[in-house]
MDAnalysis code that builds the backbone (N, CA, C; Angstrom):
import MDAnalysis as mda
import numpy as np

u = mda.Universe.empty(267, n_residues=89, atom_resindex=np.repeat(np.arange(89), 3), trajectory=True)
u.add_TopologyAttr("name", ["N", "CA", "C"] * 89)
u.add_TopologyAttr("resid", np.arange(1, 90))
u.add_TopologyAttr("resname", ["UNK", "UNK", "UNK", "UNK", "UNK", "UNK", "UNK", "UNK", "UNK", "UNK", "UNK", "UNK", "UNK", "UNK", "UNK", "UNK", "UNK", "UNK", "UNK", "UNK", "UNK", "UNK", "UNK", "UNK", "UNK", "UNK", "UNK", "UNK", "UNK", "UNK", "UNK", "UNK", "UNK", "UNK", "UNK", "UNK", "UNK", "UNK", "UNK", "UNK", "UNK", "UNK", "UNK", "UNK", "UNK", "UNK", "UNK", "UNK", "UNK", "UNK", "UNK", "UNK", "UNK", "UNK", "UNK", "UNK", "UNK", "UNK", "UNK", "UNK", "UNK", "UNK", "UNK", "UNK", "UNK", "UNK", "UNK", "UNK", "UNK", "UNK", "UNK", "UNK", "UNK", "UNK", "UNK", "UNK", "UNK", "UNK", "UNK", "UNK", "UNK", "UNK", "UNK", "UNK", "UNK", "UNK", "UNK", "UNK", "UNK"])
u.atoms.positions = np.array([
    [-23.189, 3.559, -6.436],
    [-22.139, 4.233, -5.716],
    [-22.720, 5.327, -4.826],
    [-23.680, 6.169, -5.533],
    [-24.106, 7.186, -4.556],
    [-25.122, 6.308, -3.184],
    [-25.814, 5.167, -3.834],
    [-26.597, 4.915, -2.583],
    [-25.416, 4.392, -1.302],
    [-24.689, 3.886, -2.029],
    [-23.189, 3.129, -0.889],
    [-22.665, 4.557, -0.085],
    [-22.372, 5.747, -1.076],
    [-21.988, 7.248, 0.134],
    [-23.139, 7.615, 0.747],
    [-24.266, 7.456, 0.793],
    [-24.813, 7.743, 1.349],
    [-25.608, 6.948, 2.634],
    [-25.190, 5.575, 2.478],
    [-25.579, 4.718, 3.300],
    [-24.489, 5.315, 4.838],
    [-23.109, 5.415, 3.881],
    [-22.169, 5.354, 5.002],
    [-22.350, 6.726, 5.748],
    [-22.384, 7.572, 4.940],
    [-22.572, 9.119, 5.702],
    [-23.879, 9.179, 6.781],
    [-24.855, 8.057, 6.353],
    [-26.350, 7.779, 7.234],
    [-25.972, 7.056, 8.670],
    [-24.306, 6.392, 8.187],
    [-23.757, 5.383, 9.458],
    [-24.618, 3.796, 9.571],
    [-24.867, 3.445, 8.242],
    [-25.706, 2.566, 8.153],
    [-24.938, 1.198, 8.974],
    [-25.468, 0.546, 9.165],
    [-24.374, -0.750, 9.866],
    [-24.255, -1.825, 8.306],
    [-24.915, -1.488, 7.246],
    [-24.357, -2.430, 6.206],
    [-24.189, -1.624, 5.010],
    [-23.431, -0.466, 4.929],
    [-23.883, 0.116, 3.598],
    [-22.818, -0.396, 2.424],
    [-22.434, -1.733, 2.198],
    [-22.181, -2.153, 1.057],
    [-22.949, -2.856, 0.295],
    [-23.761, -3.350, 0.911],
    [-24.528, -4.720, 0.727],
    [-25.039, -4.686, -0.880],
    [-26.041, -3.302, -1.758],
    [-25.974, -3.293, -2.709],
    [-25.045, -3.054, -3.902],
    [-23.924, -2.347, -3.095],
    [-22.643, -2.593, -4.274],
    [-22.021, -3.970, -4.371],
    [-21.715, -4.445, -3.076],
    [-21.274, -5.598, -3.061],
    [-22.036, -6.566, -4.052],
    [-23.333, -6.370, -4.097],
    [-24.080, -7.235, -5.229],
    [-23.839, -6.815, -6.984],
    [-23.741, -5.647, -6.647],
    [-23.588, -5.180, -8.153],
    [-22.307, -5.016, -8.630],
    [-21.241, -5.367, -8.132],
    [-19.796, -5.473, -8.460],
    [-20.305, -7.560, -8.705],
    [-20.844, -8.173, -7.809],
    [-20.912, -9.458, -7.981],
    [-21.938, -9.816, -9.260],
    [-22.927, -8.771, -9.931],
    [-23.519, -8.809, -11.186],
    [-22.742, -8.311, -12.233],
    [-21.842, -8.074, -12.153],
    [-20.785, -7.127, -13.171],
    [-19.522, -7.615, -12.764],
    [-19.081, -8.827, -12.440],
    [-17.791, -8.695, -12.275],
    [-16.351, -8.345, -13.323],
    [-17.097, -7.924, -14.213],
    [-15.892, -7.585, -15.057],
    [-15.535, -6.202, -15.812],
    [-16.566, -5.443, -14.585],
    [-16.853, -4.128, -14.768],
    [-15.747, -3.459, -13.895],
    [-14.125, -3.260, -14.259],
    [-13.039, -2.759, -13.900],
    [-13.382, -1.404, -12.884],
    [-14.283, -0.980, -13.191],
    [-14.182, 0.921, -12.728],
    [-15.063, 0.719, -11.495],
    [-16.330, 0.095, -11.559],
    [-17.087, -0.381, -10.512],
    [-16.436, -1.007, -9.642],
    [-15.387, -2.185, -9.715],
    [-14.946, -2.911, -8.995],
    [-13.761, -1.805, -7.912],
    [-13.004, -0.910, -8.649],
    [-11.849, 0.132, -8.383],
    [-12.879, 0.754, -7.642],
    [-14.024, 1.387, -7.712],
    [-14.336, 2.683, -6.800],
    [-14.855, 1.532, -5.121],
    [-15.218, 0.150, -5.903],
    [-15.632, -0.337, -4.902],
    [-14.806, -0.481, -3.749],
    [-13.311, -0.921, -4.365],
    [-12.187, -1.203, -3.443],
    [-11.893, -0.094, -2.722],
    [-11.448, 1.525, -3.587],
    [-11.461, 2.696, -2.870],
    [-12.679, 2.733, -1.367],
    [-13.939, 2.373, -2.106],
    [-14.568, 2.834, -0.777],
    [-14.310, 1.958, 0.591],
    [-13.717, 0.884, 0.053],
    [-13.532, -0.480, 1.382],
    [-12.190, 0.041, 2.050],
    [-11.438, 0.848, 1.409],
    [-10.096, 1.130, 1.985],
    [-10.275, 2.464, 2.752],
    [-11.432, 3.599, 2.000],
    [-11.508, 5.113, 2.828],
    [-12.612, 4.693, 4.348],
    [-13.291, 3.412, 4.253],
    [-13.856, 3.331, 5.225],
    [-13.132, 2.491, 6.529],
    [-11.866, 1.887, 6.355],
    [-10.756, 1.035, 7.251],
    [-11.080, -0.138, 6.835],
    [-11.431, -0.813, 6.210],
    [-11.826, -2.365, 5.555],
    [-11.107, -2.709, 5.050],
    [-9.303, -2.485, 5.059],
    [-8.437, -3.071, 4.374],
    [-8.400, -4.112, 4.012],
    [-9.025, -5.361, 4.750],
    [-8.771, -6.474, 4.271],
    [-9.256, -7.240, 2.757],
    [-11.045, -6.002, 2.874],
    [-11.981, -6.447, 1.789],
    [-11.238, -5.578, 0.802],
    [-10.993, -4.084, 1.014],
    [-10.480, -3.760, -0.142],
    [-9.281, -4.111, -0.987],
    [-8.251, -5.145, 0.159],
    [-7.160, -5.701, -0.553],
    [-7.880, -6.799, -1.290],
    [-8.662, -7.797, -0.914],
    [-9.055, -8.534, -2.036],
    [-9.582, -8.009, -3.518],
    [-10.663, -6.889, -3.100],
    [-10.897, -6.587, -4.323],
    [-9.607, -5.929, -5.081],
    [-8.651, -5.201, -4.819],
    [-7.509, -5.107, -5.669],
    [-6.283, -6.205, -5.967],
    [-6.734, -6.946, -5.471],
    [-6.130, -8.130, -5.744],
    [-6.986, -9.430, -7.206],
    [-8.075, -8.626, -7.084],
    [-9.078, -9.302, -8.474],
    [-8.674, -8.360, -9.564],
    [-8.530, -6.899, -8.917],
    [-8.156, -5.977, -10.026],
    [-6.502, -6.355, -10.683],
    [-6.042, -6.750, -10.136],
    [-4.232, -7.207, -10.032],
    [-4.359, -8.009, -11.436],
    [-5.251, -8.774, -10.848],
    [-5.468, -10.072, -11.971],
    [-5.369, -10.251, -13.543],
    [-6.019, -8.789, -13.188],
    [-6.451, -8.950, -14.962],
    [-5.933, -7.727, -15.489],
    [-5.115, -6.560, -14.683],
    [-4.390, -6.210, -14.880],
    [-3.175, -5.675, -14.632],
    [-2.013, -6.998, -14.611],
    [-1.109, -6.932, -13.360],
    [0.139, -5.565, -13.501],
    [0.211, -4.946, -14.530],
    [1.249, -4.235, -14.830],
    [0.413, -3.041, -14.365],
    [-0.532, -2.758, -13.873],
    [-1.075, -1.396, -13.592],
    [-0.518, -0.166, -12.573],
    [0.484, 0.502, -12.221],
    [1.079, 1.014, -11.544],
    [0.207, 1.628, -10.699],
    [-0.539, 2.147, -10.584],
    [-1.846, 2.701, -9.719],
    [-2.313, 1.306, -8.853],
    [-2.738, 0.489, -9.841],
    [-3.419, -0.534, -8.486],
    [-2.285, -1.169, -7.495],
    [-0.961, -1.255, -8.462],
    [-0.136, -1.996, -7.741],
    [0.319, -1.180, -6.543],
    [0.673, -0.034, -6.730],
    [1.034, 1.481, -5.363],
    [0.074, 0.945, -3.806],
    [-1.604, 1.281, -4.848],
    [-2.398, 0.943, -4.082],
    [-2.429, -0.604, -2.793],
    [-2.129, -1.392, -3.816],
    [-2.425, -2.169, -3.572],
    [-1.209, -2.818, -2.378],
    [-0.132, -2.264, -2.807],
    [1.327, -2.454, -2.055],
    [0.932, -1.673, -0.395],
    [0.433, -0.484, -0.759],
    [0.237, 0.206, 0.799],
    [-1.264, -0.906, 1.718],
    [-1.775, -1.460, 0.788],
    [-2.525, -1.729, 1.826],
    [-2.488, -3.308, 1.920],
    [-1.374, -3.732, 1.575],
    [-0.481, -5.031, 2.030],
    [0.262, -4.532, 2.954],
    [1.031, -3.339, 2.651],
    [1.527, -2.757, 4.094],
    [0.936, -2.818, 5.643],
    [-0.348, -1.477, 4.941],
    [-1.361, -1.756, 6.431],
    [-1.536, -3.286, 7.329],
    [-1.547, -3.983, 6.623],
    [-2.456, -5.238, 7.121],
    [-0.867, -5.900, 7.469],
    [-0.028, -5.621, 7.321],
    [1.569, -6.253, 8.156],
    [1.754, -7.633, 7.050],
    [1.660, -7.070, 6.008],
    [1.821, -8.245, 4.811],
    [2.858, -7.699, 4.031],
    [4.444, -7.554, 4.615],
    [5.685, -6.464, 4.283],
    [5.957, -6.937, 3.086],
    [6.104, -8.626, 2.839],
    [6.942, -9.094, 1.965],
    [6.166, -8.986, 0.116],
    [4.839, -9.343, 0.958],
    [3.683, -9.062, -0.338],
    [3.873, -7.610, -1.079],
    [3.776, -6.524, 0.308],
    [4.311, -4.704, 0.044],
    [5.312, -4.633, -0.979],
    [6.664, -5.304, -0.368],
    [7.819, -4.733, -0.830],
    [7.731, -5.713, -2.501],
    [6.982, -6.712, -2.540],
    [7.244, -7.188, -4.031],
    [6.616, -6.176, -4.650],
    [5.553, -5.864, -4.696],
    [4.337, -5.108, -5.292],
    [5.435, -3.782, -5.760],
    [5.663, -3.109, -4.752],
    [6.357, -2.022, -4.841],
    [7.967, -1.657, -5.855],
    [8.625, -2.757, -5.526],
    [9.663, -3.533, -6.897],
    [8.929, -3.689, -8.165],
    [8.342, -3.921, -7.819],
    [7.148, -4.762, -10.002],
    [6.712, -3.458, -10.417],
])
């Protein structure tokens, strides 16, 4: 995580590349996967970070935090109907 903030603060042109691997060596490492998605969403990458909260959804769908999350950035991306379910559940 720190080498990923610091890649981005460097303005690296790939600074996921080793989280992206180590969320893909750990995929069932919940907290890794969550900070991963946070950082895909604080950097404008909505699309990657909706998938990864959409793996997080998975396995735990009643989560009110991921679902909030996860509802606004179905929003962003003009995915209303996906939003407004998320946001109901």
């Amino acid at each position: 995580m720190l080498w990923t903030q610091l890649m981005i603060d460097q303005s690296s042109e790939s600074p996921f590349i080793l989280l992206a691997k180590t969320v893909a060596a750990y995929p069932d490492n919940q907290e890794l996967r969550l900070q991963y998605a946070r950082l895909l969403g604080s950097e404008g990458d909505y699309a990657s970070a909706q998938t990864q909260f959409s793996i997080l959804l998975e396995r735990d769908p009643d989560n009110a935090e991921l679902l909030s999350t996860a509802a606004l950035l179905d929003f962003e991306l003009k995915y209303f109907d996906a939003a407004l379910q998320k946001f109901r559940h």
